[in-house]
N, C-alpha and C positions, 0 to 999 in steps of 0.2 A: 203310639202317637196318632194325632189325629192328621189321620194321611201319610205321607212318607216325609213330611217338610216340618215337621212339628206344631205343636199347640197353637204358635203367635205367628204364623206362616202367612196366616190370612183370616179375615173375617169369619169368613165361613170356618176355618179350620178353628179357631176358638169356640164360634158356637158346640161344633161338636165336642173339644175338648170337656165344656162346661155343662154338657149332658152326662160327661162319665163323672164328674166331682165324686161323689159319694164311694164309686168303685174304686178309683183311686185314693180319696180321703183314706177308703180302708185299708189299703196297701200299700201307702205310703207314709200316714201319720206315725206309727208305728216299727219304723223302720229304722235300723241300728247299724251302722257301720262298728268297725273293729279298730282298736287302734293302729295296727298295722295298716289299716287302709288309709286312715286318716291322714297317718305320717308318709305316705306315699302316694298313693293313686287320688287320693282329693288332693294331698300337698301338690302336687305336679299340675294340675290345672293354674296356678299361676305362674307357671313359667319360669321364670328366675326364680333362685331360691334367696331369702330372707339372710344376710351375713350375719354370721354367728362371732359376734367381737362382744356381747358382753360378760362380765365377768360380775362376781357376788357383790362386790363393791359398787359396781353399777346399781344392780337392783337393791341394796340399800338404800342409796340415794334418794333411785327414781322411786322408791317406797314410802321414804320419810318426805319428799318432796311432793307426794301424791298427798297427805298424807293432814301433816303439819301447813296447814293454810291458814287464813283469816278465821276458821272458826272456832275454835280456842279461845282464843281472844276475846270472844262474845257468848258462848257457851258457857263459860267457867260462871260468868255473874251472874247468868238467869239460874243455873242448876244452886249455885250458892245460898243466894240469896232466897230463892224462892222454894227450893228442894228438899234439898241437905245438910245445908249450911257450912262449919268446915269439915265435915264428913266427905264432903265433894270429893276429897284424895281419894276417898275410898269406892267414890262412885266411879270415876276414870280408874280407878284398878281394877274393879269389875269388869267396865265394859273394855278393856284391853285384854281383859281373860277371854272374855269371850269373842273379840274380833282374833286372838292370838287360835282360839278352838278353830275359828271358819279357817285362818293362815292354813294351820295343819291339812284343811280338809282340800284346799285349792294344792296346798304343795304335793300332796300326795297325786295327785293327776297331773299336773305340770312336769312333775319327773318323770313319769309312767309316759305319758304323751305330749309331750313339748313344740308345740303348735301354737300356733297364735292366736285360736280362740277360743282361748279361756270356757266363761262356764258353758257358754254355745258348746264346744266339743264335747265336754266333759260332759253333758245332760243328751246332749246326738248318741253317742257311744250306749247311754247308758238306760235312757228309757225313751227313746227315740226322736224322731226329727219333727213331730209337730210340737211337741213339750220344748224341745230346744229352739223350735223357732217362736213361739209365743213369748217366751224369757227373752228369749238375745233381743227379740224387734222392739221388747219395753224396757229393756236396759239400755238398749240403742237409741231409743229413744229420749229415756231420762238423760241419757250423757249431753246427747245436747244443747237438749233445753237448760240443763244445769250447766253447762258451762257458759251459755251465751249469759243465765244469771250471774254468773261469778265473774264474769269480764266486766258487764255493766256494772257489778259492786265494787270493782278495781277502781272505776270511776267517782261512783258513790264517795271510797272511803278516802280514795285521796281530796276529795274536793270539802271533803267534812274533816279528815285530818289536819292535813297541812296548812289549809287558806281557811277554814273555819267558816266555807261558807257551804250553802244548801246543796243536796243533794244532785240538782240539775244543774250545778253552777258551770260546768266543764264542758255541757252540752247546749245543742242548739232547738231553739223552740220554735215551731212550727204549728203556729194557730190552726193552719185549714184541715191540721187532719187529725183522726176521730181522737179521742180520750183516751189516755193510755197508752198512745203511740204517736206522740206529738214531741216529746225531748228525742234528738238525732245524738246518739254516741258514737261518732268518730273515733273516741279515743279506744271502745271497746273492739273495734272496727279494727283497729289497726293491730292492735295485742293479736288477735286470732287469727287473722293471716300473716302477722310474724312469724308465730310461733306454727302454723300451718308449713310455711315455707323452707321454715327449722327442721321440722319434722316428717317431709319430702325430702329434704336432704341427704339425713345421714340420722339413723339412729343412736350410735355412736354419740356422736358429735353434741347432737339431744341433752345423751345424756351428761356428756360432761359439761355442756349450760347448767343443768337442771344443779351437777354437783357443784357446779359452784355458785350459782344460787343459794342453794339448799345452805352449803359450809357457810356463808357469810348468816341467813336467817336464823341458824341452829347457833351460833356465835351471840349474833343478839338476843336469843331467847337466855341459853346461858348466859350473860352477863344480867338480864334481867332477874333471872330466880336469884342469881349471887346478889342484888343489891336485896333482893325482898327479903332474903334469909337476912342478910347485913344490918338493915332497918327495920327490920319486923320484929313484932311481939308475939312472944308465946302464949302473954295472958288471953291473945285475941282468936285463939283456938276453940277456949271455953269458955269467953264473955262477951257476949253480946252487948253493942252502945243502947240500947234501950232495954234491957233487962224485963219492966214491968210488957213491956208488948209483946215480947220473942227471948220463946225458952233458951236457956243457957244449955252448957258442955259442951262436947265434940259432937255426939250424934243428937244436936233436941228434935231431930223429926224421927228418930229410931232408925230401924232398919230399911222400912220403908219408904223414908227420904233418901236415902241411899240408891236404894232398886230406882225408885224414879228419877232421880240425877242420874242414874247411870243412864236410863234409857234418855234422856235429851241430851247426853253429850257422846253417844256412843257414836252419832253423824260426824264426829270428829274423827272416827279413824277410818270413815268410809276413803279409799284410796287402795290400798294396799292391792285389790282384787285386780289392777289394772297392770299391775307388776306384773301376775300373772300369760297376757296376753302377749310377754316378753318373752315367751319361754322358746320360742322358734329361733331369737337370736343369741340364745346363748349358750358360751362356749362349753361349758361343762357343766348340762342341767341338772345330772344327780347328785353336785354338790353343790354348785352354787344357789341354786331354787330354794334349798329348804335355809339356806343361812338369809339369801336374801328376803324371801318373803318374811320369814320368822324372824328375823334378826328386826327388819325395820320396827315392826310392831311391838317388839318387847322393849326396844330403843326409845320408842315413841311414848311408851304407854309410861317409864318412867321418867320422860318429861314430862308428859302434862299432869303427873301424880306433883311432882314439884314446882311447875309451871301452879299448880290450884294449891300448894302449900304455902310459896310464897306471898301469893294474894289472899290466904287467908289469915296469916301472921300480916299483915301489911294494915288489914281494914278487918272491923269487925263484920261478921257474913250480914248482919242487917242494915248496914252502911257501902254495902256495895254497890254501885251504878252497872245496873242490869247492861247499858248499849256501849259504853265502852270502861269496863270496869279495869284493865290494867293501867290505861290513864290516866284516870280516875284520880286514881289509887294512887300513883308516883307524884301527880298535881298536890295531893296532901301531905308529902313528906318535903319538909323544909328546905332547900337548895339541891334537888332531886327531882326539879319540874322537868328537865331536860330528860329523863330518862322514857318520859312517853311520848316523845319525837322519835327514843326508838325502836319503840313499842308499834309507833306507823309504820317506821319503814320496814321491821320483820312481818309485819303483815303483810305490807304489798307485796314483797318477795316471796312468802308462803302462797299468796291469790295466784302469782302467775305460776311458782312452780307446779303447786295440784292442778293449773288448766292444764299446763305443758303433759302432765302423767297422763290425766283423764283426753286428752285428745290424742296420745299416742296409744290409749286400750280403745277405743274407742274406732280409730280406724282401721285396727288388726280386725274389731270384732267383727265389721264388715264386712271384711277382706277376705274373712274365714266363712261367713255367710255366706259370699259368691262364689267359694270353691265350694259349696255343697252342694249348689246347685238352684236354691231356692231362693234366691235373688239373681241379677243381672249376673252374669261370668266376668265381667268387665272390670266391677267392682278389684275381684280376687287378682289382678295384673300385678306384678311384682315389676317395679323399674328393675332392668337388668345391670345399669350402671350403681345406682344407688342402694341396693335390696332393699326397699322400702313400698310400703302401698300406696304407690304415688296414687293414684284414681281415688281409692275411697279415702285417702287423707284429704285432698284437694275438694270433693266434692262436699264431707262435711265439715271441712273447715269452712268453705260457703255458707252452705246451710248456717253453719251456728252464726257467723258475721252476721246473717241477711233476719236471721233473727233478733243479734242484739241490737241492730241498728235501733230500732223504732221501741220494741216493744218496753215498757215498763218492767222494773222490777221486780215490784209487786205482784203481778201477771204472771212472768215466768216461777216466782219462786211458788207460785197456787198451782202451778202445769206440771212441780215436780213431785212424781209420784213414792211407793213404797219400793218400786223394784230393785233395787238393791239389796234391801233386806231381803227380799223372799226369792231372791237369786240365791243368798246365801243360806238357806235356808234347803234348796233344790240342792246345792251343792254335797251339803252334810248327807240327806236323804241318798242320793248320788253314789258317793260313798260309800255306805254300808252294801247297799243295793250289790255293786260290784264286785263286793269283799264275799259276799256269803253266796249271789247267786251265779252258777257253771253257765257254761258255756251252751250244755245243753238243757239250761233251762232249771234243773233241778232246786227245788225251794225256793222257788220263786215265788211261790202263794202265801209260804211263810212269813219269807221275809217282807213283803208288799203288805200281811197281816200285822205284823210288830208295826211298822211305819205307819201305817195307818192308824193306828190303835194309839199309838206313843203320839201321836200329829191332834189326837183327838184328847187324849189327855193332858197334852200340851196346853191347845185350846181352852180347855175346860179350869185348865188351872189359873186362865190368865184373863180369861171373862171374869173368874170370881176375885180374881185380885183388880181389877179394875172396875168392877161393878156392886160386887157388896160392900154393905159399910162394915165398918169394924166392928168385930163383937165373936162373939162364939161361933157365930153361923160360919161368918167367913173365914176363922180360923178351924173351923172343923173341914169343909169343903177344900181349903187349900194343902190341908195335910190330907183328904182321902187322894185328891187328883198327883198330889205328890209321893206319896204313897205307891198309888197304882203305878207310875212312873216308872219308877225304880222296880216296881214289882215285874211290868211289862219287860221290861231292860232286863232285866237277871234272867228271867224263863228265857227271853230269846238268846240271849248267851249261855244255856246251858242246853238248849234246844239246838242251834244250831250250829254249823262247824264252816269254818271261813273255805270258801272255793276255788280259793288265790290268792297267792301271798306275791307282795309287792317284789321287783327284783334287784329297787334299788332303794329306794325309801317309802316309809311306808305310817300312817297315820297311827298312831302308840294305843295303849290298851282300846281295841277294838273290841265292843260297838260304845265302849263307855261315852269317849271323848266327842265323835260326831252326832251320836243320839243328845249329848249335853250341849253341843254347839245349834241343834236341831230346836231343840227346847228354848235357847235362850234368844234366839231369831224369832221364834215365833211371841212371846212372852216383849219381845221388842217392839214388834210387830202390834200388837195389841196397845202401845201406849200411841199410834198413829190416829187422827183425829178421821172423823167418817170422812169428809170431803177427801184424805189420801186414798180410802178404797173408792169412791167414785171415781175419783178421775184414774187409780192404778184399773180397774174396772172398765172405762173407759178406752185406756192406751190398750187392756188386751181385746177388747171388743174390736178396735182397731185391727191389730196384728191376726188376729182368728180372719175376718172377711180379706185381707192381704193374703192370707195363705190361703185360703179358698179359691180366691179369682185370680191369684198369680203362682206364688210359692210351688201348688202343689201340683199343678199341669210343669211349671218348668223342672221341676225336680224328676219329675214321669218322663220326660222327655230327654234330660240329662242321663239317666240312669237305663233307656233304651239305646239311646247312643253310646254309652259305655258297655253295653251287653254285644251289641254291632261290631265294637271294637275288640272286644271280648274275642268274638267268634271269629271275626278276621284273623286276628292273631294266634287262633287255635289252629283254623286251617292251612296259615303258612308255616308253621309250626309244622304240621302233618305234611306238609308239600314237602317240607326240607328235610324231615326223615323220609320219606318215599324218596326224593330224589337222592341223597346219601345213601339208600338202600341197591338202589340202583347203579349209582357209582360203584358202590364196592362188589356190586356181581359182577359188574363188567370188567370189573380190575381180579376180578379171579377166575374169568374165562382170559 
């Protein structure tokens, strides 16, 4: 430390702090705690422990409730219409296989170490604390900024729903100040320190809002597909209302209207990951973890395969209104207008329960940051009455309020970047990492060779499917990159031999399923327009100079005082056998 009083002690003691950067940069970015440490000696920094009262039906819920929001609703008509057309089932069956691949790869660590912060831990443990803090501080990031969007679009949709009038109708306008932050939402103001106040509460408690939320939304959604199936046409599967403009059948854009519907509605099952951060309160994680996480997403994935069947039997795919196509749709069916009154209200119940999810992972993931040591400690404080992170809930449930007030919609949803995807992405890599590399090190170069190599032919295959045109070229290029794929994946599974097996559950034909969950993140990843690697480019640019000038002196300084403590406890330890030693001589003279 710099001095005996640590890094932020004084002036002067930061100056010197900020001379060693690089010495510590290199012995600290690098740095791997165990999960046995995790689960005790970081968990014990906040004090009270987190109550362990939920149960798998909880994390169903708070899954599907994470999960099933407002974007469904509007995703289905842009991929339809403009994608895949009624092939879209088949694009939400995809992208559920593959948000179902990532489930596996979060519940596999969730069971093993069940801590509350999700991929932060999982990526700490696993290739160290500067990689886990550049992810969590831009996932930590994206939560907010996307949920103060998703409050303000609570606003939006009820004021475009219900009263049919403009998107600012609900808010108040304020001439003097700048452009884009001139509509005041109160209303989105008040949602997120409800639901702030909810979730300071009682975890618990949370979640049974969230389920009964949730039961009444997934009610409306069900009665919805039952009238579509009821009133819908099969002809409208594979005929199109304009024939001459837009090709008929189920798939007229092929296979690759498919892949690209799947990747715009695959933000639809963005949620599930925040289950994960649950994993501290619950009551039996090696079984309830892998039903809950997995179970919501296989629940989820065939709603909205049916949720996108019934709107395609309903409307023909080239007749569908992109901005609110189940509306739409029920406005055209003859004494059946009434059914997209509750078409709004399952959405706004969907809008609040995914904020409620995402602001309950979102304060753990904090919470877990400041037990590491590389944020404020204060963060990490567990209410002793309530087992909750009362401080980092409290503090960014501010932040998001103080955000939606002003800023535009527009604004936030340009400020939300990729990190999610390539969280999930870190995670699968994670994964394997763990499975194949020992303890002491052993094939580590291997396995970091496969990942990288497979990361690269990932890459390589998803440039040439978004960048060449159709033809030979690009059908040769996307079978060698595929190819190689598979060929990388087999050598290293016949190359290498796993270095630990799960002890209670455990991710199924390893390295198949996470090297394929790896692949299809990145391949996701690739249908993101440049402006989201700017600004995701951006928010890490951010978190990098954060852990430079702050992060990584206090983590230096955390981890001196835990070696202090260390050694106190070694010596009194040695003090109490010396003096026991001494007792029993005396007791045999």
């Amino acid at each position: 430390m710099a001095g005996n009083e640590g890094s932020f002690s004084s002036l002067r003691g930061y100056g010197a702090a900020l001379l060693q950067t690089p010495a510590r940069f290199a012995r600290r970015a690098g740095a791997v705690t165990t999960t046995m440490e995790e689960m005790s000696r970081v968990r014990a920094r906040s004090g009270s422990s987190m109550q362990r009262k939920l149960r798998w039906y909880d994390l169903v819920g708070l899954g599907m409730g994470g999960m099933v929001g407002a974007g469904v609703f509007v995703t289905v008509g842009s991929a339809a219409g403009n994608k895949a057309g009624p092939a879209v089932i088949l694009s939400y069956a995809v992208s559920g296989l593959c948000a179902l691949l990532s489930a596996f790869c979060y519940t596999e660590f969730a069971v093993e170490m069940p801590v509350a912060g999700g991929a932060f831990s999982y990526l700490r443990v696993t290739f160290g604390e500067f990689a886990a803090f550049v992810t969590g501080a831009n996932l930590l990031m994206e939560y907010v900024v996307s949920n103060a969007a998703v409050a303000r679009g609570l606003t939006s949709y009820i004021a475009t729903v219900f009263s049919n009038s403009s998107p600012n109708a609900w808010r108040i306008t304020v001439s003097g100040l700048p452009k884009n932050y001139q509509n005041i939402d109160l209303i989105a103001v008040a949602v997120i320190l409800t639901i702030t106040i909810c979730i300071c509460y009682s975890t618990k408690e949370s979640s049974m809002l969230n389920m009964v939320l949730t039961s009444v939304h997934i009610s409306l959604i069900v009665l919805v597909i039952a009238i579509g199936f009821a009133k819908g046409r099969v002809s409208n599967l594979v005929h199109p209302m304009n024939p001459e403009k837009h090709p008929g059948g189920f798939l007229p854009y092929g296979a690759s209207g498919v892949l690209s519907g799947a990747a715009m509605v695959y933000l639809s099952y963005i949620g599930y990951d925040a289950v994960s951060t649950m994993a501290e309160e619950v009551k039996h994680p090696a079984k309830d973890i892998p039903i809950g996480v997995s179970g919501s997403v296989a629940i989820v994935t065939v709603l909205y395969c049916l949720m996108a069947a019934a709107l395609a039997m309903l409307v023909p795919y080239d007749a569908i209104e992109v901005d609110a196509p189940f509306s739409s749709a029920f406005k055209r069916v003859e004494g059946w207008e009434w059914v997209s009154n509750l078409v709004g209200v399952g959405a706004s119940l969907g809008i609040v329960t995914s904020l409620m999810v995402a602001m309950l992972g979102q304060a753990r993931y904090l919470c877990v940051i400041g037990r590491s040591g590389v944020a404020p400690p204060w963060f990490a404080r567990i209410h002793r009455r309530t087992g909750t992170p009362v401080n980092a809930s409290a503090v960014l449930g501010i932040c998001t309020a103080a955000i939606a007030v002003i800023t535009d919609l527009a604004v936030l949803l340009e400020l939300v970047s990729i990190g999610t995807l390539f969280v999930f992405y870190m995670v699968a890599n994670a994964v394997v990492y763990r499975r194949y590399v020992a303890e002491d090190k052993s094939d580590r170069w291997l396995t970091l060779g496969f990942l990288a190599a497979f990361s690269a032919l990932s890459v390589g295959f998803t440039l040439s499917w978004q960048l060449c045109p159709a033809g030979r070229v690009r059908t040769a290029l996307l079978g060698g990159f595929g190819l190689g794929a598979v060929a990388a994946l087999q050598a290293f599974h016949s190359a290498a031999s796993p270095a630990r097996k799960p002890e209670f559950w455990g991710v199924p034909l390893m390295p198949w399923i996470p090297a394929t969950s790896a692949f299809l993140n990145v391949f996701l990843l690739g249908s993101m327009d440049r402006a989201s690697y700017v600004r995701f480019g951006a928010f890490s640019a951010l978190a990098v100079a954060m852990y430079l000038l702050y992060s990584v002196h206090a983590s230096w300084d955390a981890e001196e005082e835990a070696d202090v403590e260390l050694q106190k406890g070694s010596a009194t330890a040695a003090q109490h056998a010396a003096d026991k030693g001494r007792d029993n001589d005396e007791a045999k003279v």
